[in-house]
N, C-alpha and C positions, 0 to 999 in steps of 0.2 A: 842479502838485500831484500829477497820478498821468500817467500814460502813455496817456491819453484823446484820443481827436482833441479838438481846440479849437475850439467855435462863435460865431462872436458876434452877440450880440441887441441888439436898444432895447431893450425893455420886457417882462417876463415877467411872469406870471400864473400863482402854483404855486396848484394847486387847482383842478377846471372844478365845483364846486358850483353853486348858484344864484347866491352873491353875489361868486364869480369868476370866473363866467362874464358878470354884472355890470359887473363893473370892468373887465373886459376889452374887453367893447362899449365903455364909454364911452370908454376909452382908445383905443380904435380910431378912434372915431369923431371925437378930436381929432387923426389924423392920427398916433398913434403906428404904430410897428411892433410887434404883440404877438404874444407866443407861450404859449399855456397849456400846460403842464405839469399830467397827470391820473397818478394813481400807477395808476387800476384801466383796466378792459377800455372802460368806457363813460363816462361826463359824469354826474354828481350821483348816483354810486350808494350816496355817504356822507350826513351830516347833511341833505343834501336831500331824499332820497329815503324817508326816516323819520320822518316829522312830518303832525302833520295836515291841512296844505294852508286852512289858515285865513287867512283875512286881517283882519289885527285893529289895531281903531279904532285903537289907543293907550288905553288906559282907565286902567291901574296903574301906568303906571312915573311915578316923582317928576321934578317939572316938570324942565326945564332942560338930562335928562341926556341921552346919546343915545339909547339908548334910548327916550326920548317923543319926540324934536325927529324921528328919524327913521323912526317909526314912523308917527307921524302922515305928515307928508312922504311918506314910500314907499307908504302905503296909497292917498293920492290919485294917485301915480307909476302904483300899479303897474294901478289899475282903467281907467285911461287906456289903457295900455301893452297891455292887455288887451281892451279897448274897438277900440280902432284897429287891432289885429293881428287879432284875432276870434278871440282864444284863450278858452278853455271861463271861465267863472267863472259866480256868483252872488251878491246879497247876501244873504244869509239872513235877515239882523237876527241877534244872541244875546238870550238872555234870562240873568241874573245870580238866582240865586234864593234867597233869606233863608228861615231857621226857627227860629223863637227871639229872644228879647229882643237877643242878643248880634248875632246875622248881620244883625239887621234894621238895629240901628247900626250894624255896617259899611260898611252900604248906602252908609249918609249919608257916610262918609269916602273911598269908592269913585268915592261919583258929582259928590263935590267935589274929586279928584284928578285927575279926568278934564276935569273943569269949566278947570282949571287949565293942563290940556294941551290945551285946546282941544275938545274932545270933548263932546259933549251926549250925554248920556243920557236916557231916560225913567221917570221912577219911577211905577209899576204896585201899585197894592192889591190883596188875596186878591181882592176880588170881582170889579174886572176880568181878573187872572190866571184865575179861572174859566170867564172865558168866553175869553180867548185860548190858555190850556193848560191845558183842564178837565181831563185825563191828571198834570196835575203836583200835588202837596203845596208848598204853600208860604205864608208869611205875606204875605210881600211881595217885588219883583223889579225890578231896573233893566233896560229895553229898551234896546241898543242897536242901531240902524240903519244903524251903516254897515258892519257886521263880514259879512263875508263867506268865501267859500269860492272855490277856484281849482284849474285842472289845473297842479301847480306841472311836471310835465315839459314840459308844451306851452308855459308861459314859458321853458325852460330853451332848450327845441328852438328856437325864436325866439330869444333872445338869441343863441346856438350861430350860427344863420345868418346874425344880422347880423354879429356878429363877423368872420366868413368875408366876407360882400359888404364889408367895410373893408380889408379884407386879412391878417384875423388868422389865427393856425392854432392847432388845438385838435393833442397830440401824446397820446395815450394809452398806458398802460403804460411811464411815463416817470417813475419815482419819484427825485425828490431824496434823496438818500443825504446828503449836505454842503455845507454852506454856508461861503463865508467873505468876508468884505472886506476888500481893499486894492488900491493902486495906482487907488483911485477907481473900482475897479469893484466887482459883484459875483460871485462864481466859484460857478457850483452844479453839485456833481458829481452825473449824472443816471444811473441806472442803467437797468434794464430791457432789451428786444431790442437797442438801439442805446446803448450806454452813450455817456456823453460829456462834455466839461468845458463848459458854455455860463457863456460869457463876457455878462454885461451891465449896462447903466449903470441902468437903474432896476427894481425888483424887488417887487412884491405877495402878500406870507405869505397865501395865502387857503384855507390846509389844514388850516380844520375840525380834527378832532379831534388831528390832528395839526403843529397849528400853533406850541402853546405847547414838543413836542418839538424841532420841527424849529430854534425860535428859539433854546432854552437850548444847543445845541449849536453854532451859527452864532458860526465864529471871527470878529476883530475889530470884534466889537459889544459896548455894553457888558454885564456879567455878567449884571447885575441887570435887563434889559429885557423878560426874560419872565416874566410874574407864575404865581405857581401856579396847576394846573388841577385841578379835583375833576370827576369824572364822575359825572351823575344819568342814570340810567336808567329809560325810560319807556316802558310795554306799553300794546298799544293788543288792543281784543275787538272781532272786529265782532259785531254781531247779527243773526242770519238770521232772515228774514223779515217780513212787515209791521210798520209801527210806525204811532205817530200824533203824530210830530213833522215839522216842515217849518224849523223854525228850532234855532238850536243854542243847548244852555243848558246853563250852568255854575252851578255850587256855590260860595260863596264861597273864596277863594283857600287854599289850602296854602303851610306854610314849601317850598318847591325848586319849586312849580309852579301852576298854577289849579286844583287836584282835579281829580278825575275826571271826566271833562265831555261830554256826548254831541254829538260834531260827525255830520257829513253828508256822504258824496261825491257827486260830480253827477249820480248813477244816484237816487242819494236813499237809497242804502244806511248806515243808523246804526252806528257805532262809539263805544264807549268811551275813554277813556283823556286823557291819561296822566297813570300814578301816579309817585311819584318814590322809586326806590330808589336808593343811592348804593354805588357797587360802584369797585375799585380798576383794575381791567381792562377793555380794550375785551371787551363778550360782548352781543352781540346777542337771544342766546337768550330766548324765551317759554315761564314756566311755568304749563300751564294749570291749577297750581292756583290761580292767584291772581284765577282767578274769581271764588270763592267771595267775598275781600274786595270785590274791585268791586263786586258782587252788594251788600254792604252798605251800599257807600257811595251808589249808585245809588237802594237803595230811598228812601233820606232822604228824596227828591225824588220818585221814580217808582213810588209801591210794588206797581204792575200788572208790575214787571221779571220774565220769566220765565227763572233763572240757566240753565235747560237750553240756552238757544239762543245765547250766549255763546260765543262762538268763537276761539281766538287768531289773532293778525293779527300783527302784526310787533312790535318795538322800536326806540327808538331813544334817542339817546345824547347829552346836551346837556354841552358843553363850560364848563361854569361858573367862574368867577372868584371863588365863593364858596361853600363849605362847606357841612354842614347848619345852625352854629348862626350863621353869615355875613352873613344877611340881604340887602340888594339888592347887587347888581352890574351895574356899566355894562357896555354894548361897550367895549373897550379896540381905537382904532383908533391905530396907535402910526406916526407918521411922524418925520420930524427935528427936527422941536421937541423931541420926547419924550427920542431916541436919540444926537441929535446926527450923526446917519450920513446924508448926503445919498443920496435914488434909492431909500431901503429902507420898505417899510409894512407893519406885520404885524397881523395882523386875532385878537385876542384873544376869548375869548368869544364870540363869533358865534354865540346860541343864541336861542330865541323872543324879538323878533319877528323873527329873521334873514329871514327870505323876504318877509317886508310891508314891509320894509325895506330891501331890496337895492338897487335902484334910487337911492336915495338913500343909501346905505354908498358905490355907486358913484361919484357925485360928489363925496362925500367924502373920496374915499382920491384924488381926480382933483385935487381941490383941494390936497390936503397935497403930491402930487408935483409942480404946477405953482408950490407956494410955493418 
């Protein structure tokens, strides 16, 4: 195809995220030969490294889909995973919190959606909520217990090494430029310090926000096998200085995301977010005016919020499979059933609960390549 030296692979891994660096252990770990392919300087410095490090029950997604099957699944993977290696984590419990005639029935359809997914929740009245978050406004609130908090680099960092103690290798600053299929392989032309043509027989799409680009472009696959991507963008504030939360609690859900919702990092420092703006371009950028709306939505629930100590924190960018007026969207994990392309799997959507999830996306995509 071009005048590239020629490499050839087993098994490649475009993307070193959370949940390619995922697939990559487990493939390794069956004995493949893997090689990840990372476009930047370092390992998860895209959708992984922008989210808020939650690990969540499974509580909203509709029974059946992957999304639940794998959320749940990944969340008991990953506290394990976590448990045994002695990487940072916490459970926090979340608390879900109702105002009004209207949130408070949501409850009820929330916590029999979760019922269904396997998930127990605990339904909490104002006067118990007074004495477990006398700090909060609220009528009514579903507890949940299993939702936790994690250091997602320190999983990434362990996944990273085991990949390597199988015999994998991580190649950074190694971006796929093109993709094509034939003659039964896969041919990706890799650019970066070392350009080159690697040659290989089976091949894992695991590049995040640029996974649905990389696939519409991918010669002899068929046209139609990358669905469209909408980009939701989400600001996260921290808040400086003391606070009187120990557990993390959400607002009843948003069309594109859970509302604004105050998580925890393992220091116990509180953050906001995320809101969901939908923008046409990858733009990371935070605008700290949009305190002020947090500030709003915040007080619903907490109305001691002091907006002056509201801080911008970061952004990040969820690769959606459906629009603002869209409604739910699965993982789209697309192997040869889908495609009809034996050796190829492309990882669509990959957005919350991706990292509660990984673990078991990993099996997944392990299982569709050994069919």
């Amino acid at each position: 195809m071009t005048g590239r030296d020629i490499v050839q692979a087993d098994t490649v891994v475009i993307g070193a995220g959370i949940v390619g660096l995922a697939v990559a252990r487990t493939l390794a770990m069956q004995g493949r030969e893997v090689l990840v392919l990372e476009s930047g300087a370092h390992f998860g410095e895209g959708v992984s490294s922008r989210n808020s490090e939650v690990i969540h029950a499974g509580i909203y997604y509709p029974e059946d889909t992957l999304k639940a099957r794998l959320c749940v699944r990944g969340r008991r993977m990953l506290y394990e995973y976590c448990q045994t290696r002695g990487i940072d984590h916490r459970k926090t419990g979340k608390w879900i919190v109702a105002n009004g005639v209207s949130q408070v029935e949501r409850l009820d359809t929330i916590a029999s959606q979760a019922l269904r997914n396997g998930v127990l929740l605990q339904r909490v009245t104002r006067r118990a909520l007074r004495v477990s978050l006398p700090d909060v406004t609220a009528q009514e609130a579903l507890y949940s217990p299993e939702t936790g908090i994690v250091d997602s680099h320190g999983v990434m960092l362990s996944l990273l090494g085991e990949l390597e103690d199988y015999g994998g290798h991580l190649v950074r600053q190694a971006p796929v430029e093109r993709a094509a299929t034939c003659d039964g392989e896969h041919r990706l032309q890799v650019g970066g310090p070392a350009p080159c043509e690697l040659r290989a027989q089976r091949v894992v799409n695991a590049a995040g926000l640029g996974a649905v680009p990389l696939a519409t472009s991918w010669q002899g696959v068929p046209a139609d096998i990358a669905p469209r991507q909408w980009l939701a963008r989400g600001v996260y504030f921290s808040y400086s200085g003391r606070h009187p939360f120990r557990s993390l609690v959400y607002p009843i859900p948003e069309p594109g995301g859970l509302g604004v919702h105050l998580t925890l990092d393992l220091a116990g420092q509180a953050r906001f977010g995320p809101d969901v703006e939908w923008i046409e371009r990858v733009d990371f950028s935070v605008d700290p005016g949009r305190a002020r709306s947090f500030a709003e939505s915040i007080r619903r629930w907490w109305p001691a919020l002091d907006e002056f100590r509201l801080q911008p924190a970061y952004a990040g960018i969820r690769p959606k499979l459906a629009g603002p007026d869209g409604g739910f969207a699965d993982f789209r994990i697309a192997g040869e059933r889908r495609h009809g392309v034996a050796g190829l799997v492309h990882l669509f959507g990959i957005e919350s609960p991706g990292l509660t999830a990984a673990l078991a996306i990993a099996d997944e995509v392990a299982g569709q390549l050994a069919d």
